[in-house]
KOLSE-396025 format. One line per field, with one value per residue (C-alpha): residue number from 1; x, y, z. Coordinates in nm, 2 decimals, decimal comma. Example, Ala and Ser with C-alpha at 12.3 -4.5 7.8 and 13.67 -1.06 7.14 Angstrom:
BEGIN
resi = c(1_2)
u = c(1,23_1,37)
v = c(-0,45_-0,11)
w = c(0,78_0,71)
This chain:
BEGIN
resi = c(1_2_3_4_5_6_7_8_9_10_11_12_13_14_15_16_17_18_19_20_21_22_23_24_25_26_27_28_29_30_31_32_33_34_35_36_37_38_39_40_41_42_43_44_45_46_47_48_49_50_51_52_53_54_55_56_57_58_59_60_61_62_63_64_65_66_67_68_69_70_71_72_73_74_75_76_77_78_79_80_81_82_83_84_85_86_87_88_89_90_91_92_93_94_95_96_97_98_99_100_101_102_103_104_105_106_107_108_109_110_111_112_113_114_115)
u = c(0,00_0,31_0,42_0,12_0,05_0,43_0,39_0,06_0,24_0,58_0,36_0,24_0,58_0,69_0,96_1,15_1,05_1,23_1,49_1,41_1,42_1,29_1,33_1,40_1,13_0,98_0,69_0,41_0,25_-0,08_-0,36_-0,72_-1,06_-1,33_-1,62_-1,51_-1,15_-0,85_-0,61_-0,22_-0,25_0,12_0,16_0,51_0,62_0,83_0,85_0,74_0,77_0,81_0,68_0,60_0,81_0,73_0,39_0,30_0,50_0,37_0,51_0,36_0,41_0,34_0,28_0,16_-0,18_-0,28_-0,12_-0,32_-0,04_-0,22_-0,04_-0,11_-0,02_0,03_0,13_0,48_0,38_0,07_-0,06_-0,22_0,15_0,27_0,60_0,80_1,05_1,32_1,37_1,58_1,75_1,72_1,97_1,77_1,84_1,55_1,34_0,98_0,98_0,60_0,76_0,70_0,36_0,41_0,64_0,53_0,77_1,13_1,16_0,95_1,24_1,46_1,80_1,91_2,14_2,49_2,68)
v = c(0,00_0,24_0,18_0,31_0,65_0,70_0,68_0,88_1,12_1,13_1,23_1,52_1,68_1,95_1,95_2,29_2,42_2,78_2,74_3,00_2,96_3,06_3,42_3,53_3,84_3,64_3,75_3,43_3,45_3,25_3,15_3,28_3,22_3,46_3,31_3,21_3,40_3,33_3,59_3,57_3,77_3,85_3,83_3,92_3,93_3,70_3,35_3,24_2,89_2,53_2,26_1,88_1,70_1,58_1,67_1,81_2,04_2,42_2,72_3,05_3,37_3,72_4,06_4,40_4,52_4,85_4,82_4,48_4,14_3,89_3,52_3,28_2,94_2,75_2,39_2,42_2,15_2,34_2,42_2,75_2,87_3,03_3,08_3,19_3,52_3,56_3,94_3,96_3,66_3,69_3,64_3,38_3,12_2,97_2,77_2,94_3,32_3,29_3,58_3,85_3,83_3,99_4,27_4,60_4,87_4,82_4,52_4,29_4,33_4,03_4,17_4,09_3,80_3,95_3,70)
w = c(0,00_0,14_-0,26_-0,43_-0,23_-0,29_-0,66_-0,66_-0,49_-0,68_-0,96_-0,87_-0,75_-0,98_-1,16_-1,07_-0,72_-0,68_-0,38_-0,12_0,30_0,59_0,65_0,27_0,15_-0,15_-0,40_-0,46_-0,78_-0,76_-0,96_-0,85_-1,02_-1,00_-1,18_-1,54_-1,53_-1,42_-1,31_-1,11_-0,79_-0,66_-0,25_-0,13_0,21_0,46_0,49_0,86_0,82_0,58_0,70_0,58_0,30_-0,04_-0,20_0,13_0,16_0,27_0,33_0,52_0,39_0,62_0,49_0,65_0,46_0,58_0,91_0,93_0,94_0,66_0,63_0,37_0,36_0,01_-0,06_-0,24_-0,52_-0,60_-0,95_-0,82_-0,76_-1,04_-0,96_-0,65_-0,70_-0,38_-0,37_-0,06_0,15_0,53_0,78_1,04_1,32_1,35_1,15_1,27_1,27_1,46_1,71_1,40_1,45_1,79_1,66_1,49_1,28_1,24_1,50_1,27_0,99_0,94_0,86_0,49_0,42_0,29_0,03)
């Protein structure tokens, strides 16, 4: 059985996945339907978290609308993700960021990864 939900599975991996980690500023192009039309919303903001392996895989994503913190979670392997654009790598040492969500201003910036 184990052998049949890993090759359901293995199919629907994609091929490229765009390499980005916790902490990075990233801009999420996905898919939304309204009615008959499909359009590509773009949501950038901070990755909080990835979590689960393989097919399951998700990652959250936590921008500031309007002085109001909105997170969205997607599943990585997802065909309503368009694509996934790093704009700035983040200097982290942990692997959840949930303490953002308490901090307001310049104390909820993660410092930028120098290379």
């Amino acid at each position: 059985m184990n052998e049949i939900i890993k090759s359901i599975e293995d199919a629907q991996l994609k091929a490229q996945v765009d390499e980005f980690h916790v902490g990075d500023t990233v801009k999420v192009y996905g898919k939304i339907k309204e009615g008959n039309r499909e359009r590509i919303q773009v949501f950038e903001g901070v990755v909080l978290k990835r979590q689960g392996s393989s097919n399951r895989e998700t990652f959250t994503v936590r921008k500031m609308s309007n002085g109001v913190g909105v997170e969205k979670t997607w599943p990585l392997h997802s065909p309503n993700v368009e694509k996934i654009e790093i704009v700035r790598r983040g200097k982290v040492r942990r692997a959840k960021l949930n303490y953002l969500r308490d901090r307001v201003g310049k104390k909820a910036k993660v410092k930028e990864l120098v290379r």
